[in-house]
FIDRENZA-99477 format. One record per residue (C-alpha): x, y, z; residue in three letters. Coordinates in steps of 0.001 Angstrom, whole numbers, plus 524288, in hexadecimal, padded with zeros to 5 digits. Example, Ala and Ser with C-alpha at 12.3 -4.5 7.8 and 13.67 -1.06 7.14 Angstrom:
% residues 2
(rec (8300C, 7EE6C, 81E78), "Ala")
(rec (83566, 7FBDC, 81BE4), "Ser")
//
This chain:
% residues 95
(rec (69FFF, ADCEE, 28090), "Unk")
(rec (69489, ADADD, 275E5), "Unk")
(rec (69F45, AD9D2, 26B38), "Unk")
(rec (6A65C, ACFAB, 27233), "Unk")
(rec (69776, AC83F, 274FB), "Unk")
(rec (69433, ACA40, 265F0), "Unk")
(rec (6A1EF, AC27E, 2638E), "Unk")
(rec (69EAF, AB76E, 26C71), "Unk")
(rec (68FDF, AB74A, 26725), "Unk")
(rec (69786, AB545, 258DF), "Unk")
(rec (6A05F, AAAE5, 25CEE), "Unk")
(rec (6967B, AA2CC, 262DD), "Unk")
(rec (68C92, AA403, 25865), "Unk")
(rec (6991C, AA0BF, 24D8E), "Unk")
(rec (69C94, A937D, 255FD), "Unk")
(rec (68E45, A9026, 257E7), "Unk")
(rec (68D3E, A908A, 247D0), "Unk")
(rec (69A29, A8A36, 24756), "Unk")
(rec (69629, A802B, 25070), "Unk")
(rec (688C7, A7D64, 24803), "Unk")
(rec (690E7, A7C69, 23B24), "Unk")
(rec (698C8, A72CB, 241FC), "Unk")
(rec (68D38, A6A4F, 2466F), "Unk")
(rec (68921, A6B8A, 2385A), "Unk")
(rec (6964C, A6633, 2306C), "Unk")
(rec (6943E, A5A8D, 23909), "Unk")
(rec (686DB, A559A, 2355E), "Unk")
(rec (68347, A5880, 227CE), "Unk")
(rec (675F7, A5FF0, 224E1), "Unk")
(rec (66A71, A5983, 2225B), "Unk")
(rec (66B3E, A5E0E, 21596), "Unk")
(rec (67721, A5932, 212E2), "Unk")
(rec (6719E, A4D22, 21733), "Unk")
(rec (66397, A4D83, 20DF8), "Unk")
(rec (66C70, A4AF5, 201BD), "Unk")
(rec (65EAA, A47A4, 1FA7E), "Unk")
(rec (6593D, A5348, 2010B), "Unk")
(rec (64C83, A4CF2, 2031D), "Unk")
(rec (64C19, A52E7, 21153), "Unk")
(rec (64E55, A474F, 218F3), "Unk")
(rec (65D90, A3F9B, 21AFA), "Unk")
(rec (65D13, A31A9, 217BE), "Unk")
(rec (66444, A26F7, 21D90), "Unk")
(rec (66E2B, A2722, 212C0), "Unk")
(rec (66F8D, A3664, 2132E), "Unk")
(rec (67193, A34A4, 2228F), "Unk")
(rec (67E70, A2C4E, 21E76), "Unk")
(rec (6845F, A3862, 21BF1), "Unk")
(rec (68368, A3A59, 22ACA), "Unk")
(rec (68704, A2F7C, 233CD), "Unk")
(rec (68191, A313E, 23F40), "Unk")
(rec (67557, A34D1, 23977), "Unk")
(rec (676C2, A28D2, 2312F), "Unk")
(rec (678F7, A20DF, 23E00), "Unk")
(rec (66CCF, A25A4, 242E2), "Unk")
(rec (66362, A2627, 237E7), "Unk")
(rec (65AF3, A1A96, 23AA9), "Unk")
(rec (65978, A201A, 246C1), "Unk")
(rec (6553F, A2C0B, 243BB), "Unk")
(rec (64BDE, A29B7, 237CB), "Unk")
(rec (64356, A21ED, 23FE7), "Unk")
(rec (6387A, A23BB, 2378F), "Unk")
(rec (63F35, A1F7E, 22A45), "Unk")
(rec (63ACD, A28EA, 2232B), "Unk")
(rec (6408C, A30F9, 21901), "Unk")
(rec (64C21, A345F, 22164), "Unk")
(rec (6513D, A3E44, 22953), "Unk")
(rec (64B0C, A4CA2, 22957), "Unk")
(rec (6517C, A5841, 22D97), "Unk")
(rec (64D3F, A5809, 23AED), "Unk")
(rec (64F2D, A491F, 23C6C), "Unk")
(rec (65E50, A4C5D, 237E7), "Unk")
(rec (6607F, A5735, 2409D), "Unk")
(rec (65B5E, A4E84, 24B8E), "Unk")
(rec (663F4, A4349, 247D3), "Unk")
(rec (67063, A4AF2, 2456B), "Unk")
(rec (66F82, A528E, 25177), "Unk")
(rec (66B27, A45C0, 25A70), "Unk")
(rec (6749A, A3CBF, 254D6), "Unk")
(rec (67E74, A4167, 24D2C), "Unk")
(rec (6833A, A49FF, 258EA), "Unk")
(rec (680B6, A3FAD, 2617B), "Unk")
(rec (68884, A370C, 25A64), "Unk")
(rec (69563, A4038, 25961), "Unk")
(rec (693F7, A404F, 26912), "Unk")
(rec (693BA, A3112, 269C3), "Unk")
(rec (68676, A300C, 26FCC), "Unk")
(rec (67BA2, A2CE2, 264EF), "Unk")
(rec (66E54, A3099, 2677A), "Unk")
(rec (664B4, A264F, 26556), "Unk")
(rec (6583F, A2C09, 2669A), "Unk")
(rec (6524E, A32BB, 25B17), "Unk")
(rec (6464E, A3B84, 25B88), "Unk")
(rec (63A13, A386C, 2542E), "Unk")
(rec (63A01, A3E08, 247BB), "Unk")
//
């Protein structure tokens, strides 16, 4: 019985890291993103990702530098998943 639970503990921990790298190959990294690596995406970097791009006025409220990490992570997770469901999210967070 514990051999057979130590197989089912590996499975699900294999799809859960499948299922991350997955979520991954669809948005690219924010460093893949900080081409000038000055630590923040501008709005021409954010082309590279279109519903970020969409959004980006939206999100940089402040009109500052650009995008942090944070600010990204927030955005891509918010919208960019939103958006593959159909519903948009409008409301962005304070940053």
């Amino acid at each position: 019985m514990m051999k057979r639970s130590k197989l089912s503990a590996t499975a699900l921990i294999a799809s859960l890291a499948m299922a991350g790298s997955v979520a991954m190959a669809q948005n690219p990294g924010f460093e893949e993103l900080d081409r000038d690596e000055d630590g923040y995406i501008s709005g021409s970097e954010a082309m590279a990702l279109p519903c970020l791009a969409q959004a980006y006025r939206q999100i940089d409220k402040e009109d500052d530098r650009g995008l942090n990490r944070s600010e990204y992570e927030a955005a891509v997770q918010k919208h960019c998943q939103s958006s593959q469901q159909g519903s948009p999210d409008e409301d962005w967070p304070a940053s």
